[in-house]
MIGU-641714 format. One record per residue (C-alpha): y, z, x; chain; residue in three letters; residue number from 0. Coordinates in pm, whole numbers, plus 32768, in hexadecimal, padded with zeros to 4 digits. Each point is the difference from the previous one (the first is absolute). Example, Ala and Ser with C-alpha at 12.3 -4.5 7.8 and 13.67 -1.06 7.14 Angstrom:
BEGIN
@y:7E3E z:830C x:84CE chain:A resn:ALA resi:0
@y:8158 z:7FBE x:8089 chain:A resn:SER resi:1
% end
This chain:
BEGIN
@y:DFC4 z:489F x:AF75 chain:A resn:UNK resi:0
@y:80F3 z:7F09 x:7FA2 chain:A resn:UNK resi:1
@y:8127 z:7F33 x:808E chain:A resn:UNK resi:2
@y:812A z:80A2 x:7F61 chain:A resn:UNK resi:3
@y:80D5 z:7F02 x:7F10 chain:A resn:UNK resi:4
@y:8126 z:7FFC x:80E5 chain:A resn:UNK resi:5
@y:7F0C z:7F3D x:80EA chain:A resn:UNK resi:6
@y:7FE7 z:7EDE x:7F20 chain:A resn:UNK resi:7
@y:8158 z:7FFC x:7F68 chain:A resn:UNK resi:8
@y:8078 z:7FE0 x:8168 chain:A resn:UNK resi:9
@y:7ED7 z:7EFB x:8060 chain:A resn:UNK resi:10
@y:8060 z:7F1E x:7EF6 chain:A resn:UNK resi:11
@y:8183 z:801F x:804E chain:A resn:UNK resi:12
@y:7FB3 z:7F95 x:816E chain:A resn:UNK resi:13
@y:7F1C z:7EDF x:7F76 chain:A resn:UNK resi:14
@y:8112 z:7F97 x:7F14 chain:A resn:UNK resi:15
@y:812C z:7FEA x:8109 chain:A resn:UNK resi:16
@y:7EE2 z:7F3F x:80FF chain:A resn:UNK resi:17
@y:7FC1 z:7EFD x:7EF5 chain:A resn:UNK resi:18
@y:816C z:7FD5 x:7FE9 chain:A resn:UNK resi:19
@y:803D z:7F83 x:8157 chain:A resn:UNK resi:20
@y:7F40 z:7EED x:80B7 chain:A resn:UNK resi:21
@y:7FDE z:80D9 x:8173 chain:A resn:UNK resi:22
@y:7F7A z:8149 x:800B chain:A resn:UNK resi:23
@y:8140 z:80D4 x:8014 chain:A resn:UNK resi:24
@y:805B z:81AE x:801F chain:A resn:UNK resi:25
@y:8111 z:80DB x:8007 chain:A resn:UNK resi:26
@y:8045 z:80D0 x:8141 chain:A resn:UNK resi:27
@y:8105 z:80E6 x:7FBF chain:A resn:UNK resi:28
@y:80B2 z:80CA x:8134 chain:A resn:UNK resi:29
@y:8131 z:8116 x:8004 chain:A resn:UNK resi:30
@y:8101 z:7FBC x:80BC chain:A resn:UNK resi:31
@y:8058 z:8154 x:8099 chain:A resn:UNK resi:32
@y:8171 z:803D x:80A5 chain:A resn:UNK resi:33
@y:8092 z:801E x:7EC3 chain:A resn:UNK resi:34
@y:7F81 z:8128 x:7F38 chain:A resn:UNK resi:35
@y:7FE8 z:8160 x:8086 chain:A resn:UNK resi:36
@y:7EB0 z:8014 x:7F13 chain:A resn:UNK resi:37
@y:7F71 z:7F13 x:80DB chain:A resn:UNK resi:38
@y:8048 z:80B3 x:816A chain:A resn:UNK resi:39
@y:7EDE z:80E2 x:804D chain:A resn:UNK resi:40
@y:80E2 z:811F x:808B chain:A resn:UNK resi:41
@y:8094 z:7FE5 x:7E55 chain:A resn:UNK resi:42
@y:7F59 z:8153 x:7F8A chain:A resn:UNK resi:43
@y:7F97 z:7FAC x:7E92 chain:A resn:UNK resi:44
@y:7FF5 z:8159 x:7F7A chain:A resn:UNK resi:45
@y:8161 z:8056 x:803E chain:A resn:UNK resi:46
@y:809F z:7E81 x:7FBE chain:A resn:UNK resi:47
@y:810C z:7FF9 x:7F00 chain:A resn:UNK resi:48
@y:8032 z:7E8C x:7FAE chain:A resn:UNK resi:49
@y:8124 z:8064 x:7F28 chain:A resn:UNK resi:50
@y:80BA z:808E x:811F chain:A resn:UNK resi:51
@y:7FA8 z:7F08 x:8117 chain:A resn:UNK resi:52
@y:807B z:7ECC x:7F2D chain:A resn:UNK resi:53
@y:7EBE z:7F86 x:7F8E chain:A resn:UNK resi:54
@y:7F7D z:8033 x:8187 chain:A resn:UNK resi:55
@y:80B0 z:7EEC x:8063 chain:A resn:UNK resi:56
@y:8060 z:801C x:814F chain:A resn:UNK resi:57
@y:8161 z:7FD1 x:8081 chain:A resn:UNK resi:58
@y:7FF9 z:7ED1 x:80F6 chain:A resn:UNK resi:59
@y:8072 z:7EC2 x:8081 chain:A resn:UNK resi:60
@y:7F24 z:7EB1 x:7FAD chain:A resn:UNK resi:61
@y:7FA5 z:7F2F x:80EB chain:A resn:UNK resi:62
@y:8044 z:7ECC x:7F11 chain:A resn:UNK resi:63
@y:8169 z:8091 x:7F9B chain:A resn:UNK resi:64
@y:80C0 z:7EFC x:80EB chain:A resn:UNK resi:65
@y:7F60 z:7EE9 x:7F88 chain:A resn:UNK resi:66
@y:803C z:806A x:7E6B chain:A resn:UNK resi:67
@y:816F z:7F5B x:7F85 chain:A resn:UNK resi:68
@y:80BB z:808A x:7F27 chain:A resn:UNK resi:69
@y:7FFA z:819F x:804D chain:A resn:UNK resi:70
@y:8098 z:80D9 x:7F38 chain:A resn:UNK resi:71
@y:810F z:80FC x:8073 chain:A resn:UNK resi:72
@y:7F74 z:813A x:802F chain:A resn:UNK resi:73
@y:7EC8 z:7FBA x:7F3D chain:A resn:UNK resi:74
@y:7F0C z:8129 x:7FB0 chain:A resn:UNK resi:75
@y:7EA8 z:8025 x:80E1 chain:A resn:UNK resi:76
@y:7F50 z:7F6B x:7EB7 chain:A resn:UNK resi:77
@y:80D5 z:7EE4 x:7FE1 chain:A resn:UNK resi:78
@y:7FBF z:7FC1 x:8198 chain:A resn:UNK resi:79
@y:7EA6 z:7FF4 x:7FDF chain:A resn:UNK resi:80
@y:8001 z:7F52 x:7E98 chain:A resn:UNK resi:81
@y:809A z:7EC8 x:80DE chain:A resn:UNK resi:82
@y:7EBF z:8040 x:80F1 chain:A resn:UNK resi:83
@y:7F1E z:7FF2 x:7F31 chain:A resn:UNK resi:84
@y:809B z:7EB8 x:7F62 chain:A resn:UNK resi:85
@y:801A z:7F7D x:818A chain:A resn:UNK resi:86
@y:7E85 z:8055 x:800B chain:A resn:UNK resi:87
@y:7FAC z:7F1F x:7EDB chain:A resn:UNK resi:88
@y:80D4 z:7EDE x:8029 chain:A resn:UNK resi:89
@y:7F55 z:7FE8 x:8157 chain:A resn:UNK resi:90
@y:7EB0 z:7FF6 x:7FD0 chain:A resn:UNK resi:91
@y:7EFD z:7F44 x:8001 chain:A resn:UNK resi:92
@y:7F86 z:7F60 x:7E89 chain:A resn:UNK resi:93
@y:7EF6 z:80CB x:801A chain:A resn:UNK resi:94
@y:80AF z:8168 x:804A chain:A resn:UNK resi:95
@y:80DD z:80D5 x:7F2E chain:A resn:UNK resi:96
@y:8072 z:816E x:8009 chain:A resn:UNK resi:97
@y:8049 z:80F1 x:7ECA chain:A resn:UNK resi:98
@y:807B z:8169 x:7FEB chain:A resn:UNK resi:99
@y:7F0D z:80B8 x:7F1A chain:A resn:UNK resi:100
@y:8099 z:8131 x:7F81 chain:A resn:UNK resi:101
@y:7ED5 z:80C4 x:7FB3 chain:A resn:UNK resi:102
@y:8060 z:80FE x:7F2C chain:A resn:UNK resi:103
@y:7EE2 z:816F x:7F9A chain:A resn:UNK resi:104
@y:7FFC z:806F x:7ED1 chain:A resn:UNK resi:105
@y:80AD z:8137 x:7FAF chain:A resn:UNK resi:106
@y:7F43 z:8157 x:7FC7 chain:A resn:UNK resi:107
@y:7F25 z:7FED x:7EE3 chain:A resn:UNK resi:108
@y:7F2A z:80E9 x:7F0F chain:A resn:UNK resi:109
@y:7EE2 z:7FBC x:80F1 chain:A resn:UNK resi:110
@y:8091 z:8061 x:814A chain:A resn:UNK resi:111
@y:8069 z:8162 x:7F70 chain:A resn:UNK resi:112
@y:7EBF z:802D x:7F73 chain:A resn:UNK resi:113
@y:7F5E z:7FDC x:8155 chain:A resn:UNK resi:114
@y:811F z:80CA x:80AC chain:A resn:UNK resi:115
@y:7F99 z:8101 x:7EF5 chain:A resn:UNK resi:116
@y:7E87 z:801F x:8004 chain:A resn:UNK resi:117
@y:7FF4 z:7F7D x:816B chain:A resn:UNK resi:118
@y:7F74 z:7EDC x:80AA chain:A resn:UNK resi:119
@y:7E6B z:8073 x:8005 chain:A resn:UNK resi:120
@y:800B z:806E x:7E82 chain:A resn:UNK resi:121
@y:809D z:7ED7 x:7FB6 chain:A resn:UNK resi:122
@y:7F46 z:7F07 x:8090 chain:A resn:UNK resi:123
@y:7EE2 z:80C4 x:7F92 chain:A resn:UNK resi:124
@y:8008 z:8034 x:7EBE chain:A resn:UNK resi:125
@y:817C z:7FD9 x:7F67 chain:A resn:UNK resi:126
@y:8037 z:7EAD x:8073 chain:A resn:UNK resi:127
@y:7EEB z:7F36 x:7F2E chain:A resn:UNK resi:128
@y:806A z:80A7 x:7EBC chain:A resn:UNK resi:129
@y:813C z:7F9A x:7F1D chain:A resn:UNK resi:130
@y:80B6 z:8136 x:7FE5 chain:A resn:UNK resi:131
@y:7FD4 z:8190 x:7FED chain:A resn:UNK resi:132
@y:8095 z:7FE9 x:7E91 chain:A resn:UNK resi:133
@y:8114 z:8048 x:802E chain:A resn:UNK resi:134
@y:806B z:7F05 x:80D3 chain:A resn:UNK resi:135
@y:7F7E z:7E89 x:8046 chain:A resn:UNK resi:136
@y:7FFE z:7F5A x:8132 chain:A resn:UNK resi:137
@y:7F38 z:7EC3 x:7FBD chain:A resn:UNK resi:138
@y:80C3 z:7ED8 x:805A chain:A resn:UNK resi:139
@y:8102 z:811F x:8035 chain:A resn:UNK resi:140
@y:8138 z:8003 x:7FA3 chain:A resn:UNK resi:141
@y:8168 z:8052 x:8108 chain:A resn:UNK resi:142
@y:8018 z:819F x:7FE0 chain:A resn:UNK resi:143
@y:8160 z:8042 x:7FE1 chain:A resn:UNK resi:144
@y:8048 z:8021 x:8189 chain:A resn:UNK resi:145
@y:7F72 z:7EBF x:8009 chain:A resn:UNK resi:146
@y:80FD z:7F44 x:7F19 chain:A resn:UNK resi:147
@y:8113 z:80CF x:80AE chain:A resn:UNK resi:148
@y:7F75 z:7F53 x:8165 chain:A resn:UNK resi:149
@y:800F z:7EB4 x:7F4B chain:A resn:UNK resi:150
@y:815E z:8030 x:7F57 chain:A resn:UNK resi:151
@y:8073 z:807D x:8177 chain:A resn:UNK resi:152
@y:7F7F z:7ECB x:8095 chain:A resn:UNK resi:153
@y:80D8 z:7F14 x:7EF5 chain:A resn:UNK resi:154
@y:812A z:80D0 x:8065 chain:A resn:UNK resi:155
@y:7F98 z:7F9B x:814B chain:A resn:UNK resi:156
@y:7FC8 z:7EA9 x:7FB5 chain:A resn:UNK resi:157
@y:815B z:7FEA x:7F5F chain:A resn:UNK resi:158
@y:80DA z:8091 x:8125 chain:A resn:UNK resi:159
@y:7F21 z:7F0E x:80F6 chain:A resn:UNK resi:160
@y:8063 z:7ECC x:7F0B chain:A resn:UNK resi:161
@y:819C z:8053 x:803A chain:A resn:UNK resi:162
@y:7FF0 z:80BF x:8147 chain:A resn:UNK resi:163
@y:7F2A z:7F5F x:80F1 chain:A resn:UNK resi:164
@y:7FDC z:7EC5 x:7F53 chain:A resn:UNK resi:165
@y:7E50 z:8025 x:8004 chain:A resn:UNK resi:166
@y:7F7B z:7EB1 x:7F4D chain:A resn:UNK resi:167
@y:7F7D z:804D x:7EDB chain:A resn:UNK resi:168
@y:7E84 z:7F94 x:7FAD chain:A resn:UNK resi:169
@y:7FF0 z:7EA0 x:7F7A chain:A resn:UNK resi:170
@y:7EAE z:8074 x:7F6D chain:A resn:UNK resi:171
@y:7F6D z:812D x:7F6B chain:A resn:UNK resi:172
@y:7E8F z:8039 x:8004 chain:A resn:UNK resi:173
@y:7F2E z:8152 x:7FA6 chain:A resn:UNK resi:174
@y:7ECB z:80A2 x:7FBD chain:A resn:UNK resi:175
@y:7F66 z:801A x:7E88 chain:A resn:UNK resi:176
@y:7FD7 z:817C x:8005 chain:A resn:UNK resi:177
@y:8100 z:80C5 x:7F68 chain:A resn:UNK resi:178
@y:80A1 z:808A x:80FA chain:A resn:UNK resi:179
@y:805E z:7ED2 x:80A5 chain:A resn:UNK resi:180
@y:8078 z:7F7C x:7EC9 chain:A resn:UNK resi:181
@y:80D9 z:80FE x:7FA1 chain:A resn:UNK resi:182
@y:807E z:8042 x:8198 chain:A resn:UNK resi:183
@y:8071 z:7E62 x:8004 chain:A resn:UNK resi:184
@y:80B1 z:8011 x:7EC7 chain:A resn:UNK resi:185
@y:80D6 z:815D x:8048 chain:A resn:UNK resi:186
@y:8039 z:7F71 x:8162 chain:A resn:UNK resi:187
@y:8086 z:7E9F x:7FAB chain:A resn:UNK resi:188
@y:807E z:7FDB x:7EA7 chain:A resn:UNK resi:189
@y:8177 z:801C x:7FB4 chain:A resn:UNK resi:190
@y:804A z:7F9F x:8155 chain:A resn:UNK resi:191
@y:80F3 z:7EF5 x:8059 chain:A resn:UNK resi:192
@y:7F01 z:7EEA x:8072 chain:A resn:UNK resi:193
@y:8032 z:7E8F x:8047 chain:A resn:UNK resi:194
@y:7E75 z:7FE1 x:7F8E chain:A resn:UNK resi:195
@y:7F93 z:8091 x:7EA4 chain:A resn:UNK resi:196
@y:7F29 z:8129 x:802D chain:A resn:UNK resi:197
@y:7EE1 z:7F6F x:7F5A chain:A resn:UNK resi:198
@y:7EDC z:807C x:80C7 chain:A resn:UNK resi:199
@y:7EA4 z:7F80 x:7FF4 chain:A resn:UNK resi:200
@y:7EC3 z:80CE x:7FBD chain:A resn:UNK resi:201
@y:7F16 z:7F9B x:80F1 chain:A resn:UNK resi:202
@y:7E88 z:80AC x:7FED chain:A resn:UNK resi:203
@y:8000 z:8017 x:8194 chain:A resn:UNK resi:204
@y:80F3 z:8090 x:8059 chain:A resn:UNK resi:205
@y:7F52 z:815E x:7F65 chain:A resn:UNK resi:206
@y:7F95 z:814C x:8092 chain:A resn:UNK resi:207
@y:7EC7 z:7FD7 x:80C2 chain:A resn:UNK resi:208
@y:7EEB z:7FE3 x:7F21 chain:A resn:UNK resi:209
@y:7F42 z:817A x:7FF0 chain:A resn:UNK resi:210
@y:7F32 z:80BB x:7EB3 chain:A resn:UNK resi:211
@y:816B z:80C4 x:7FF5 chain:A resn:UNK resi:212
@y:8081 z:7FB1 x:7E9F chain:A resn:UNK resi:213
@y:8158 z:8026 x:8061 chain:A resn:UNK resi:214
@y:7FC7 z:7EBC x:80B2 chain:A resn:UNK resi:215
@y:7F87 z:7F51 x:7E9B chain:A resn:UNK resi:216
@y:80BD z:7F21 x:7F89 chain:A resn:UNK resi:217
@y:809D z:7FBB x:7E99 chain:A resn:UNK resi:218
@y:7FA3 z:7EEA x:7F0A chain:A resn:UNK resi:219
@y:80BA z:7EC7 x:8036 chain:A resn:UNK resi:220
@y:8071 z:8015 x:7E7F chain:A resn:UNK resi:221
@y:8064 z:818B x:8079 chain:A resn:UNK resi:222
@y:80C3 z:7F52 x:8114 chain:A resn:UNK resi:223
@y:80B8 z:7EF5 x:7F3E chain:A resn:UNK resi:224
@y:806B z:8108 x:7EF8 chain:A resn:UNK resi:225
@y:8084 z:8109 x:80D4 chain:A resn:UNK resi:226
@y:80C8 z:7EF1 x:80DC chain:A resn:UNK resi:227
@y:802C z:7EEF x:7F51 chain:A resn:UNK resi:228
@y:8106 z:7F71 x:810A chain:A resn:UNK resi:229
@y:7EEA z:7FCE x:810D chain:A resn:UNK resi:230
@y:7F4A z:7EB9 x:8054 chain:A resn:UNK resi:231
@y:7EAF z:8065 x:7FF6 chain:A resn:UNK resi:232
@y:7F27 z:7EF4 x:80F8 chain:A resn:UNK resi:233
@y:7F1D z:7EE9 x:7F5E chain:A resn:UNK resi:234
@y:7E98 z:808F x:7FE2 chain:A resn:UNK resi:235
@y:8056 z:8169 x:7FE9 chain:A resn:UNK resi:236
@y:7EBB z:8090 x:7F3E chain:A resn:UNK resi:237
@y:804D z:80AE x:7EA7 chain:A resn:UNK resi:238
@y:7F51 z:813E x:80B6 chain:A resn:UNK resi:239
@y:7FB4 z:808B x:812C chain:A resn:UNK resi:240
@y:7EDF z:7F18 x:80C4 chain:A resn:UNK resi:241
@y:802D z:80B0 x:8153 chain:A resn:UNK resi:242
@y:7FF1 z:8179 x:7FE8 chain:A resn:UNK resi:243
@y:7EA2 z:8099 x:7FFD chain:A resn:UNK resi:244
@y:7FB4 z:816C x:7FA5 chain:A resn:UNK resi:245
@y:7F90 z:80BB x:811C chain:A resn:UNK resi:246
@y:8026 z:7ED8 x:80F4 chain:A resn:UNK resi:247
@y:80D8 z:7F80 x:80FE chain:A resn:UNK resi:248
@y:808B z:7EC4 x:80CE chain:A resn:UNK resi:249
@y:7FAF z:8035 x:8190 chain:A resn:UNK resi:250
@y:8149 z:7F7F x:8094 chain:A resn:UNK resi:251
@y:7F63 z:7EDA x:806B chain:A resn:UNK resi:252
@y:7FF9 z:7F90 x:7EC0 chain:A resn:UNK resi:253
@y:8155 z:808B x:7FCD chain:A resn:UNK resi:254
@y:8093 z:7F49 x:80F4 chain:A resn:UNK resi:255
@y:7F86 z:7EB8 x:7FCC chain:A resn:UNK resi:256
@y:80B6 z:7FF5 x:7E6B chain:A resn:UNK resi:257
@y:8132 z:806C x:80BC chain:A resn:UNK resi:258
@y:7FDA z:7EDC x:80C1 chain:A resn:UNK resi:259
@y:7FB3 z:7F2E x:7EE1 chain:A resn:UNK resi:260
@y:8136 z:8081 x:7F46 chain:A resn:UNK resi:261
@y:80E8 z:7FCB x:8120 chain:A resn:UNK resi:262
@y:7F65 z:7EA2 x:7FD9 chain:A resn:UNK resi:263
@y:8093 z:7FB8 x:7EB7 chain:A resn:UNK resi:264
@y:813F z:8090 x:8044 chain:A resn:UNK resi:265
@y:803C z:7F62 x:8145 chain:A resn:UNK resi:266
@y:7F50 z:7EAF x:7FA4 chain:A resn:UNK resi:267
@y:8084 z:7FC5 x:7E7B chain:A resn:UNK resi:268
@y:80FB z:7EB9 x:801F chain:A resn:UNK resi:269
@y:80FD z:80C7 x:7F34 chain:A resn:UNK resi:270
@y:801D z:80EA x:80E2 chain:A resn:UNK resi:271
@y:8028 z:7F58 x:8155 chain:A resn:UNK resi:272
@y:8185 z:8039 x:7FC9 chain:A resn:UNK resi:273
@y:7FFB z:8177 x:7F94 chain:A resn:UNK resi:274
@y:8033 z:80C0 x:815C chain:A resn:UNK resi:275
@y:8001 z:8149 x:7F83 chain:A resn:UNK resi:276
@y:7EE8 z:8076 x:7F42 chain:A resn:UNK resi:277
@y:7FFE z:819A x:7F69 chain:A resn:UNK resi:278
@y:7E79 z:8071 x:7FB8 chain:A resn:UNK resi:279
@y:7FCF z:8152 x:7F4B chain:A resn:UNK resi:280
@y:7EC6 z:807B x:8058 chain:A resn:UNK resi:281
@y:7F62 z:8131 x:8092 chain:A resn:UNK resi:282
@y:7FAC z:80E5 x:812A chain:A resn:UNK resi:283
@y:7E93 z:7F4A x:8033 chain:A resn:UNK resi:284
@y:8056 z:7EAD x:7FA6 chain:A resn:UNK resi:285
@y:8158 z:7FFC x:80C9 chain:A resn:UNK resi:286
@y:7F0E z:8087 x:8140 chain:A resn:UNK resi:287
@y:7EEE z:7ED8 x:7FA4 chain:A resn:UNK resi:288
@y:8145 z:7EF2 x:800B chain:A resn:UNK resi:289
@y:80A6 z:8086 x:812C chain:A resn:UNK resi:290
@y:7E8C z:7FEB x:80C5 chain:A resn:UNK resi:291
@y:7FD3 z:7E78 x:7F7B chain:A resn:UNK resi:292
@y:8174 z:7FDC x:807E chain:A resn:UNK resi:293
@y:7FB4 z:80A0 x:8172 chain:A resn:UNK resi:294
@y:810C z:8111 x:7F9A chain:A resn:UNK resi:295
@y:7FCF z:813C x:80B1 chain:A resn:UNK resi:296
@y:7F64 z:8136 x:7F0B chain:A resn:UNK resi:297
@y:810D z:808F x:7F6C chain:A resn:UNK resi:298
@y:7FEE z:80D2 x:7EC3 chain:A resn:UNK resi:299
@y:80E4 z:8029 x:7F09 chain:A resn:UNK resi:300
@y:8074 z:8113 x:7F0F chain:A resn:UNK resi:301
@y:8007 z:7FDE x:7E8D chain:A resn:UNK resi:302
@y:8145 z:7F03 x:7FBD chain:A resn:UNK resi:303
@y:801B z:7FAA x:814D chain:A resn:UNK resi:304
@y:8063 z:7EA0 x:807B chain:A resn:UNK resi:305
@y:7FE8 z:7F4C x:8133 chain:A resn:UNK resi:306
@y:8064 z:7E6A x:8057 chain:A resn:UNK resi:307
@y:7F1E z:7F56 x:80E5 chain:A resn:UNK resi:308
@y:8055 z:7E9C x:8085 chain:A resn:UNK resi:309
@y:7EC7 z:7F3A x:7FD1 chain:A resn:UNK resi:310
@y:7F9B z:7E9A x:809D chain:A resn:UNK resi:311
@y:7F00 z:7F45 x:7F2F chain:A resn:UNK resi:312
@y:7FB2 z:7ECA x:80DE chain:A resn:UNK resi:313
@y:7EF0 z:7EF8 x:7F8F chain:A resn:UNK resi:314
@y:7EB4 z:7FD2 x:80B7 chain:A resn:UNK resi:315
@y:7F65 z:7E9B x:7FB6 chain:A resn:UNK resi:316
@y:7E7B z:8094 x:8061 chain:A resn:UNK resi:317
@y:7F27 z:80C2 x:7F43 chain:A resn:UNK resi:318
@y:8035 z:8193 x:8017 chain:A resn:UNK resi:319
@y:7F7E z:80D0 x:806F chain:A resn:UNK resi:320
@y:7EC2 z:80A3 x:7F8C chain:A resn:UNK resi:321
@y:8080 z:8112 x:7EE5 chain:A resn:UNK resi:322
@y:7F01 z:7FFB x:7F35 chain:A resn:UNK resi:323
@y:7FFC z:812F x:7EFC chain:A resn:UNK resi:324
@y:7EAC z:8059 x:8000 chain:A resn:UNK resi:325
@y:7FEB z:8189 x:7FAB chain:A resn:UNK resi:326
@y:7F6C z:8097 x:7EC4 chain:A resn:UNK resi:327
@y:8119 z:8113 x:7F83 chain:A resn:UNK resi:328
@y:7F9E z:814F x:805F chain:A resn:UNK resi:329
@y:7FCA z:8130 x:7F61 chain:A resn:UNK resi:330
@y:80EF z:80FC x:8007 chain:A resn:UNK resi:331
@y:7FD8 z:8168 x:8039 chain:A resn:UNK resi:332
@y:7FBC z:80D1 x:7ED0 chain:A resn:UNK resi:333
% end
């Protein structure tokens, strides 16, 4: 048995970012619950409709509102808490800042209705580890046409939230390399009226968890560049696939600890410090594996579903904790 590739990629990142600072440092990141129905336990996540609850932001007074100059008549619940969240920032410490990651799923692809189809046993079985059924391919698969209709439902969304209710738009778009991600970002964001270019950036971590399913292989980086030629693909992306395994899995350990290293980059990059709101296209497993290294309550979401969470990244100068990815992937049932 081996230590899976992810281990080391996310090793060496961790080494890399200690060498760059003279005291042992880590991220703890917290959610700051109040403000989203998605994070109140009595929020049923089967039956929540972010669309028609305003994102899930709740409608409330701030606590910081009388000491914020310069209100706005009758602003909108977004624009209210936009103004908290700046409060929150300007007054904290150096070593403590809050973002609003609007984590975004993927809409319905080839490979969800091909396990809806055959069912869950038969495909993780057997239908899951191969390409297609030759008539239709679900490696790396591709939106089905319910899912492009979720994502083109969620720009509509997007665009009435921009002039309605005044909802910040992200400052920075991030998303997974698999196709569905790809192709969810782009018929979410572009053509809308944003202050920040949609120019999103591929980043290898932010992708499904890592199983023998071949729907959660990922395309060449040349594959990538072609197809979507707009997106910033990160430095050291590999030409092909070094993480996915046939017939083997990440355990989430493992899982969790490279979404802690990517929240890492995107939380610790310079360039960044200034970009509050932050959209990440990813998936069902991934978004689960984020919102456990960010203390969120489990909540699940359906295919094109998106949820906000208010996020405080504060600075610990001591070493962290012990996280040491240190599981061999598994085999998966066949």
């Amino acid at each position: 048995m081996h230590l899976p590739l992810i281990s080391a990629l996310v090793l060496a990142a961790n080494l890399t970012q200690s060498l760059a600072t003279a005291a042992p440092t880590y991220v703890n990141y917290t959610t700051i619950t109040g403000y989203f129905l998605q994070d109140d336990l009595s929020t049923n996540a089967s039956t929540f409709d972010f669309m028609a609850t305003n994102f899930g932001l709740i409608n409330r007074s701030y606590p910081n509102e009388l000491n914020i100059s310069g209100k706005k008549h009758n602003p909108t619940q977004w624009q209210r808490f936009a103004r908290e969240v700046s409060y929150l920032n300007l007054h904290a410490p150096s070593d403590t800042e809050y973002k609003i990651l609007y984590m975004g799923r993927h809409g319905d692809g080839l490979h969800n209705d091909a396990q809806a189809y055959y069912g869950t046993p038969a495909w993780n079985c057997y239908y899951s580890v191969r390409d297609g059924n030759g008539s239709v391919v679900w490696a790396d698969a591709s939106l089905s046409p319910l899912g492009i209709s979720q994502a083109q439902a969620v720009h509509r969304f997007w665009a009435s939230q921009l002039v309605g209710q005044r909802t910040p738009a992200p400052e920075r778009f991030y998303t997974s390399p698999l196709t569905r991600c790809l192709q969810t970002a782009n018929l979410t964001f572009d053509g809308l009226a944003l202050q920040h270019p949609f120019a999103p950036e591929v980043k290898e971590l932010f992708r499904e968890g890592i199983s023998g399913h071949t729907c959660d292989r990922r395309g060449s980086k040349t594959y990538i560049h072609r197809a979507f030629p707009s997106y910033i693909i990160e430095p050291g992306f590999a030409e092909t696939d070094p993480l996915w395994e046939a017939l083997h899995g990440e355990t989430n350990v493992d899982q969790d600890l490279r979404s802690k290293t990517v929240l890492d980059a995107v939380f610790s990059s310079s360039s960044h410090k200034r970009e509050t709101y932050v959209s990440i296209t990813s998936h069902s497993g991934e978004i689960a594996s984020l919102l456990r290294v960010l203390g969120h309550r489990v909540f699940p979401l359906n295919t094109g579903a998106v949820i906000p969470v208010l996020v405080r990244a504060q600075t610990i100068r001591e070493i962290a904790p012990s996280m040491t990815a240190s599981q061999p992937y598994t085999p998966i049932c066949t």
